[in-house]
Each structure stands twice: as C-alpha cells, then as structure tokens.
N, C-alpha and C positions, 0 to 999 in steps of 0.2 A: 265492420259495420260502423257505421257513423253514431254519435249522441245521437242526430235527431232522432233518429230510429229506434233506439235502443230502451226498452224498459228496463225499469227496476223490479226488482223481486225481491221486498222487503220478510225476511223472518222474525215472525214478534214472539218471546215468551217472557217468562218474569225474571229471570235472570239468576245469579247467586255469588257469592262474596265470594273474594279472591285474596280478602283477610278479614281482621279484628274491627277496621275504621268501617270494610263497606258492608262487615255483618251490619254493623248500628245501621247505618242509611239503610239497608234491605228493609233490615224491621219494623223502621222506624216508615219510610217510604210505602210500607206495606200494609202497615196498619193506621194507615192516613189515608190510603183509598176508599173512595166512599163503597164502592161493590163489595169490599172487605168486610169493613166495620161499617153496618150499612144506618150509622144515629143522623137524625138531619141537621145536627149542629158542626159545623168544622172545627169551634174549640173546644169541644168535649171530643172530637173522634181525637183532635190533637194532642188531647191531652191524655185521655187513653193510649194511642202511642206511645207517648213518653214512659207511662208507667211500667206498660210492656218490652219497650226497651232496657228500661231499668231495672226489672227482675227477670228477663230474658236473656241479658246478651253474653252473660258471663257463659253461662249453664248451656246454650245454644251454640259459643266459641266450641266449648269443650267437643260438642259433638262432631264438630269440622276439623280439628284436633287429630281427633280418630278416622277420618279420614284424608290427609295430608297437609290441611292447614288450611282449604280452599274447596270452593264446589267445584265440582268435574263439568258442571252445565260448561264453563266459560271455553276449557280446550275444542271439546265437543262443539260444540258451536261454530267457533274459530273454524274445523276442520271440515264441518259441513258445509260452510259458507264458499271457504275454499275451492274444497270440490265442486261445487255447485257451478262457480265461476270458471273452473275448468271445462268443464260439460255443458253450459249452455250459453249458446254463440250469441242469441236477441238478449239474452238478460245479463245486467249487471246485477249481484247478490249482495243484501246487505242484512244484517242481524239489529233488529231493536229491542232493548228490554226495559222490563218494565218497574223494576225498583235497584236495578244497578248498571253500570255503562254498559253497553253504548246505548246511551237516551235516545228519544224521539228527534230533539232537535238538533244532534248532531246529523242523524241521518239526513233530514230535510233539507239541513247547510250544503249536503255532499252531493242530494240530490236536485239543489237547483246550479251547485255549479258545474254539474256535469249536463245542466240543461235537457235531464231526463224529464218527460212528462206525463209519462204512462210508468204505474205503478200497481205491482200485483201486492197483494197480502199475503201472508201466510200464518196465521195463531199457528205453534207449534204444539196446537190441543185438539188431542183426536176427538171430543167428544165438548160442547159448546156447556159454559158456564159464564155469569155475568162475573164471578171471581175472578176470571182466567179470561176468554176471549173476547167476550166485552170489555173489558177494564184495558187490556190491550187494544184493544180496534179506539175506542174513546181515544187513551194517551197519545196516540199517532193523529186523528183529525183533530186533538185542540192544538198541533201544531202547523200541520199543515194545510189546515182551514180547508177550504176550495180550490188552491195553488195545482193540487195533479187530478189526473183522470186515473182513478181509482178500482179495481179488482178487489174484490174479497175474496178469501177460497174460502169454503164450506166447509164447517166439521168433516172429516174426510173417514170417519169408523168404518162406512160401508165401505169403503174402494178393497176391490179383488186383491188388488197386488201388493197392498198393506197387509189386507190381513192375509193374505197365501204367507210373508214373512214373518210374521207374529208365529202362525201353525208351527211354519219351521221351525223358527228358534227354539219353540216348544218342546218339538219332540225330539229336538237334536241335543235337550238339557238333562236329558235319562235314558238309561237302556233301556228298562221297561216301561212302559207309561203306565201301565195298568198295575204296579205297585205302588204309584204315587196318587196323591189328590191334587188337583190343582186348584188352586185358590187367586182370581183376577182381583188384585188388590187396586184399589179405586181411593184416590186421594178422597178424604170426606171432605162433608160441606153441612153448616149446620143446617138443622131442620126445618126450620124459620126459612132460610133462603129458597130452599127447595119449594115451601107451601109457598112465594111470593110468587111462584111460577117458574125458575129458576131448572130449565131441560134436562142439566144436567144429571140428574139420577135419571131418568126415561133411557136417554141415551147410553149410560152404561151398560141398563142391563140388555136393553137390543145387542150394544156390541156382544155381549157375553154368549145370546143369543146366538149370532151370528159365526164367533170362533168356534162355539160349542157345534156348531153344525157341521162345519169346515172340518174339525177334526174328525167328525163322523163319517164324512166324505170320505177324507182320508185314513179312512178306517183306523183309526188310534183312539184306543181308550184306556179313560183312569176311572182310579176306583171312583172316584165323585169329581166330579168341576163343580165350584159353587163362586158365591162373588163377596168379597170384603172389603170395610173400609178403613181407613190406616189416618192416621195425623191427630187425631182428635186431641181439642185444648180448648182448657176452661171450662166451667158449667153448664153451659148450654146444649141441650138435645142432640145430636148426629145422627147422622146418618146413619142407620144398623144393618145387617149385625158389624159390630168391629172384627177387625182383623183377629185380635186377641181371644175374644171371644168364641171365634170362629177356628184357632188354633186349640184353642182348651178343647173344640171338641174331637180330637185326633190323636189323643196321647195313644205312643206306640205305633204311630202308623207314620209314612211318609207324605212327605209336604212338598210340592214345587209351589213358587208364586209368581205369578206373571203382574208387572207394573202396568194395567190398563190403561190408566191415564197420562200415563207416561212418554214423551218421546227420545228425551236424551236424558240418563242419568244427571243424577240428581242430591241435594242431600238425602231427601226422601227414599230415595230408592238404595243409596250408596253406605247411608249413615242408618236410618230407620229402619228397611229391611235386611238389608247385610249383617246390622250388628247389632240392633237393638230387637227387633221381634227375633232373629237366629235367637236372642239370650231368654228370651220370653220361650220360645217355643223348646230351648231344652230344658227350662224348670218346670214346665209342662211334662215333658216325657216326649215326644214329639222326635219319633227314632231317627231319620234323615230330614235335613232341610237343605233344599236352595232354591235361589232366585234366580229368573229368567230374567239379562240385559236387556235394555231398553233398545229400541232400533238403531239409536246414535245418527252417526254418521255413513252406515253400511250403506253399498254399493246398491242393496236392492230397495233403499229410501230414497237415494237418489232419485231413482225409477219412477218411484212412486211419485215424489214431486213433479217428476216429468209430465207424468199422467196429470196431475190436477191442476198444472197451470196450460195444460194442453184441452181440458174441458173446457 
C-alpha cells in the first residue's frame, strides 16, 4: 500500500530513562508539566522542578539501579511498536513520549515526510487522567497543530478482550486463587486533582468493577479483591486507601497485585511493587507476595489494539 493511503498509529505514554542524564530530563520534564504540578505561574512550577530534581534524582537513580540501570518502559515499547508494524498492513506504528524520546516532534518530522495524513492515537492509559492522557494528547497537538486528520481512541477499560487478558494473567499467577487477596493497585493522584474533576478515580473503580465481575464469570475466587493506590509523594492529600495501608491489613495472609493502571512495566510496577512494597509487605508479616505483569507487548494486546482502532 501506498503513503497516500497509509495512516499512522501514533502510541503516546510518559516514557522512562534509559540512564542517569534522561532520569534528570524525566523529572525535570515532568514536573514542568502544568497537568502535573497544576500552579499558574511557569517560573515557580520551573522552579519547583528544579528543586525536585535536586533532592530527587540521586535517591530516584538508585531505585533504577535495582532494577538494571534503565526503565523496562523503552524495550517494551520498541517491541510492541514493532509487532504492531508487523501485523497491520493500513498502519504505519510509531511511539511518542511524553518527558523522554522519542518526543512529539520527532514523530510529526517522520510523519510529514512519509506524507502520512490520517493519524490514530493511542494514550497507553486504560483509564483517562489529565496527568496521563491529557497532558499526552496536549504534547502531540502543540506540535502538530492542524497539519493531520486526527483519531483519539478512548480510555479503553471496558473492552472485552482486554480485560478477558487481565482475568487471565490473573488467574494463571497462582494455584489457588482463593488463598490469595488481590489488591488492583492504581497509580495515585493527588486529591485536589481528582475534586478539580479529574475521571480518573471514577474510572478505576468501574474498572475494578468490571474485572471483579469477569472473574466471577469465570468463576474464580479470592479471599478479598479490593483496590489500592501506590506512588504517593510529598504532603499533599491522595488518593486512599494507599497500597501500604491496604497491605498492613493482611499480615499472614496472601497477597497477589494486579498494575491497573498499567499497560507495559514500568519503574512503578518493576521497581515499587517488585521490590519496594515486596519489602514493606514482609515487615508487615504479609506470608506470600507477587505481582501480576503488566500486558506489555503480548500477542493477545495486540488483538486488543486491533479491536480499538478497528472501532
């Protein structure tokens, strides 16, 4: 098939260091977003970054440290993009992130001189936040203005054939389900954001809803499913209950966690639940722990993509 014919099918998420120089840019990039640090002045949010870069970035290396040196987002990525381009013949696949390469305006260079003009989106966020898929969809139109005819896909939580793979991984992460709890752990978001209007808690707990039901379908039960939230930093209110929180009250008992808002590993998911709440949840008592993988690059997201740009 020809350019003229051919869309693109842009994947947006935030992205993650691939060392020490693009931790700084992440963080620094990150917390210069206005959806982030939501103050209406640009040289106090700038300078707020800085200060956070600079008691952040040692203590924050370290954590990337412990798990190879680099986020697992950037392989992961690479491989689904990949795939992606394998399996579908109208679309060319491209990956934009949002505080580490590949930027917005690399894409836009690649997609006017492949003379593409129809261009799908895709946030790589099951669940819509102005942190996450706003602040992506913005970053992508201040650069490509008006130039493509443009696709959004839609928070995508309810689709069947995601969450039918969610169920699975699930039940496929223990013998028994029904000795374990499982806990959907949900990146937080401060409380402030959420009262400005901000869906994103609404929408998690529907998802929760929603798996919780699926599993009942598929007749698999634990002792409890409940929903927590993970990341919390600095003073300011969050989202409840936290993860930890939500871990103290299980000592002695078994623990699966599913990454809700998750789509490909992450430091979050790689670095925080793997080794940091694991080390929280055994000074707790907290008898088995493990984490359910993120969807990644599996063969049945693929699918899934198929389905939502075929909507």
């Amino acid at each position: 098939m020809n350019n003229d014919n051919k869309k693109a099918l842009v994947l947006l998420n935030m992205g993650g260091p691939r060392d020490k120089d693009e931790l700084e840019m992440f963080l620094r990039n990150m917390f210069n977003d206005k959806n982030i640090i939501t103050v209406k002045s640009d040289i106090l949010r700038s300078f707020i970054a800085s200060m956070i870069v600079l008691t952040r970035k040692n203590s924050a290396w370290q954590n990337y440290e412990a798990i190879g040196g680099c986020s697992p987002l950037n392989k992961l990525t690479e491989d689904l993009v990949s795939k992606l381009n394998n399996e579908l013949e109208d679309y060319e696949v491209f990956q934009v992130m949002r505080y580490t390469p590949p930027f917005a305006p690399k894409c836009v260079q690649q997609l006017r001189q492949k003379g593409i003009k129809e261009v799908v989106l895709l946030p790589l966020y099951p669940q819509y936040s102005t942190t996450t898929t706003k602040s992506s969809l913005e970053d992508f139109f201040d650069i490509a203005k008006d130039e493509f005819s443009i696709k959004i896909i839609d928070p995508f939580y309810k689709n069947e054939k995601f969450n039918d793979k969610i169920t699975d991984d699930i039940i496929k992460s223990v013998e028994d389900t029904k000795a374990y709890n499982l806990i959907f752990s949900a990146h937080g978001l401060p409380q402030k954001i959420v009262d400005a209007g901000d869906p994103y808690e609404n929408q998690v707990n529907e998802h929760v809803i929603i798996l919780s039901e699926i599993l009942k379908q598929k007749k698999i039960e634990f002792e409890s499913i409940s929903l927590a939230y993970q990341s919390k930093v600095g003073p300011l209110k969050w989202l409840t209950p936290s993860l930890e929180d939500r871990l103290s009250e299980l000592k002695e008992k078994n623990v699966l966690i599913y990454p809700i808002a998750f789509i490909v590993d992450n430091s979050e998911t790689m670095f925080e639940l793997h080794i940091e709440y694991e080390e929280i949840a055994k000074e707790i008592g907290v008898k088995d722990y493990k984490v359910v993988s993120c969807v990644n690059d599996s063969d049945e997201f693929i699918e899934v993509i198929k389905d939502l740009i075929k909507g």
